[in-house]
C-alpha positions as CSV (number, residue, x, y, z in Angstrom):
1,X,119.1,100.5,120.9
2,X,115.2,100.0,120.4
3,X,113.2,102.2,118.3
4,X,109.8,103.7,119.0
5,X,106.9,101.1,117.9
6,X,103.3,100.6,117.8
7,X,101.5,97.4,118.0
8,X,98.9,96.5,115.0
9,X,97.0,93.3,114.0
10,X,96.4,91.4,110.7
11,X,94.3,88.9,109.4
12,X,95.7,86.4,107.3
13,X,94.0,83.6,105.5
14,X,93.9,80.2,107.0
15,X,96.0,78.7,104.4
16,X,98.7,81.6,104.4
17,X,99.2,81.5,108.4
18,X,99.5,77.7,107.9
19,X,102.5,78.3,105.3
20,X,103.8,81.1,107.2
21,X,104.0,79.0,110.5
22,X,105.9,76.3,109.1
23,X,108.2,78.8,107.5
24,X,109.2,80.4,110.5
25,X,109.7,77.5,112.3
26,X,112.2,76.8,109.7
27,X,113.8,80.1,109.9
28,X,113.6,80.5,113.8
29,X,112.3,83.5,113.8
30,X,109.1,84.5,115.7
31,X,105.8,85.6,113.4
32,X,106.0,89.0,114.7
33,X,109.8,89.7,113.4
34,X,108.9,87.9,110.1
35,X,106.1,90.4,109.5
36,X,107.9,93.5,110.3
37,X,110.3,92.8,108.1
38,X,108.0,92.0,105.7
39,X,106.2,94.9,105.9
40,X,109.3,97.3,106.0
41,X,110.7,95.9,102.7
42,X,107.6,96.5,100.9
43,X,107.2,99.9,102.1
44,X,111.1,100.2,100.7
45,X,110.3,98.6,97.7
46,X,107.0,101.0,96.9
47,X,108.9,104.0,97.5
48,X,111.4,103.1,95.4
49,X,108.7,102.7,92.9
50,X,107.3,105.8,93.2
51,X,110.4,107.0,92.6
52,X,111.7,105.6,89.5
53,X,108.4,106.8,88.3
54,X,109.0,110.6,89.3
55,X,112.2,110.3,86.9
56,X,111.0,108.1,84.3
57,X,107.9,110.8,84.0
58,X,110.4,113.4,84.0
59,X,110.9,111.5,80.5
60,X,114.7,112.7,80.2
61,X,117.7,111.0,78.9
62,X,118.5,107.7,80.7
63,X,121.9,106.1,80.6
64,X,122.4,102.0,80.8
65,X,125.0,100.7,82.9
66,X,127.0,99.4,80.1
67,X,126.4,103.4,78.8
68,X,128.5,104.9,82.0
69,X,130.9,102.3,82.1
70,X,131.6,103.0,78.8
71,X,131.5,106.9,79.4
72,X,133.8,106.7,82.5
73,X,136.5,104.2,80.8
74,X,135.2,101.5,83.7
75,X,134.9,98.4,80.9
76,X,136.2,95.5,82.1
């Protein structure tokens, strides 16, 4: 199933189309899938961002991992 898209254009640098040419040559991918993905991980990785910083501004109590396993009897 396809999902709803809209076309948009960027302008890259001579030097980083050049790299990103011979890069998805090697991955046999086309530019326009490279991109997307590109795009969509950064927009996953800035709202993730956004929201470790709600919490961490919240400035509660914050556990480590070694802290839960402990907590939960999970040590290995």
């Amino acid at each position: 199933m396809r999902h709803a898209a809209i076309a948009t254009s960027v302008r890259l640098p001579l030097g980083a189309d050049e790299i990103l040419e011979k890069l998805i040559k090697n991955l046999k991918i086309s530019k326009a899938r490279f991109i997307r993905e590109a795009v969509i991980e950064k927009i996953e990785d800035m709202l993730d961002i956004q929201e470790i910083q709600k919490v961490l501004a919240k400035k509660e109590k914050t556990y480590s991992m070694e802290e839960l396993k402990r907590e939960f009897g999970l040590e290995s």
